[in-house]
C-alpha positions as CSV (number, residue, x, y, z in Angstrom):
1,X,-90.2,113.6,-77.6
2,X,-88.7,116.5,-76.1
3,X,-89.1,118.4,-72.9
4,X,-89.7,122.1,-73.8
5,X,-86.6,124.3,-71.9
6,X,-87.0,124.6,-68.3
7,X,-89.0,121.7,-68.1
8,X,-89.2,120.1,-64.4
9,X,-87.1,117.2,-65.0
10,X,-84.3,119.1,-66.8
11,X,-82.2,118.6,-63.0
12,X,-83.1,115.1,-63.0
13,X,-81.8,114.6,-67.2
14,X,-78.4,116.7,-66.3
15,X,-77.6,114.6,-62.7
16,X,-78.1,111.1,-64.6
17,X,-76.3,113.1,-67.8
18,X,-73.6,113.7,-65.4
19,X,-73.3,110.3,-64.3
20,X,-73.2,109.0,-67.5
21,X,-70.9,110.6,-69.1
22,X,-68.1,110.7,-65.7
23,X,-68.4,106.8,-65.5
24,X,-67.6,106.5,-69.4
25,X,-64.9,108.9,-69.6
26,X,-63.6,110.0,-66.3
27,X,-64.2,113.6,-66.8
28,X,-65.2,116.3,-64.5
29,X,-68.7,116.7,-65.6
30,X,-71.6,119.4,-64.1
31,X,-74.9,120.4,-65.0
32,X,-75.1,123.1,-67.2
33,X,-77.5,126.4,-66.5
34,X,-79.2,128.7,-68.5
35,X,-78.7,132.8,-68.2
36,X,-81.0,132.6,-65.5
37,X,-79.7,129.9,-63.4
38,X,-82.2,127.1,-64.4
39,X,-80.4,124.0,-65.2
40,X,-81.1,123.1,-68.8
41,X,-80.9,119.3,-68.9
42,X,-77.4,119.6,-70.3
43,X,-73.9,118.9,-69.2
44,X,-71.1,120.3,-69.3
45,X,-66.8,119.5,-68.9
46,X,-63.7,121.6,-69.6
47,X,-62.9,121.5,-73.6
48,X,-59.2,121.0,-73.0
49,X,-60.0,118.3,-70.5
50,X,-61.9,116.6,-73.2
51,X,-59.5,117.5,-75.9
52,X,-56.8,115.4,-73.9
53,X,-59.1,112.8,-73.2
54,X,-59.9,112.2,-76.9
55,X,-55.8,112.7,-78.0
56,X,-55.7,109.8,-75.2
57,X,-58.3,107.8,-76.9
58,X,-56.8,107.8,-80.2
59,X,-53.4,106.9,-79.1
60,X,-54.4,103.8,-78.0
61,X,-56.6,103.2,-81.3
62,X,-53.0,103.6,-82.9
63,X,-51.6,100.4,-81.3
């Protein structure tokens, strides 16, 4: 089940969202906000950050 948007636990899904996903890739990762500043339950990283990261990942699939 789903929280509807702007639920009160939308901060609490992005800060654990945020941990997850730093400690399995290394990224830079925030929460991400909605148009009026409410956080959405959502992360969110720099594309070409991520784009490098996953040009890393399958270089070392090609070994």
């Amino acid at each position: 089940m789903t929280a509807p948007p702007g639920s009160p636990g939308d901060e609490l899904r992005a800060y654990y969202g945020c941990q997850q996903v730093e400690s399995r890739t290394g990224l830079r990762v925030v929460a991400a906000f909605d148009s009026d500043g409410r956080p959405t339950g959502q992360v969110a990283f720099d594309a070409d950050e991520f784009c490098d990261w996953l040009d890393d990942l399958y270089e070392e699939g090609d070994d």
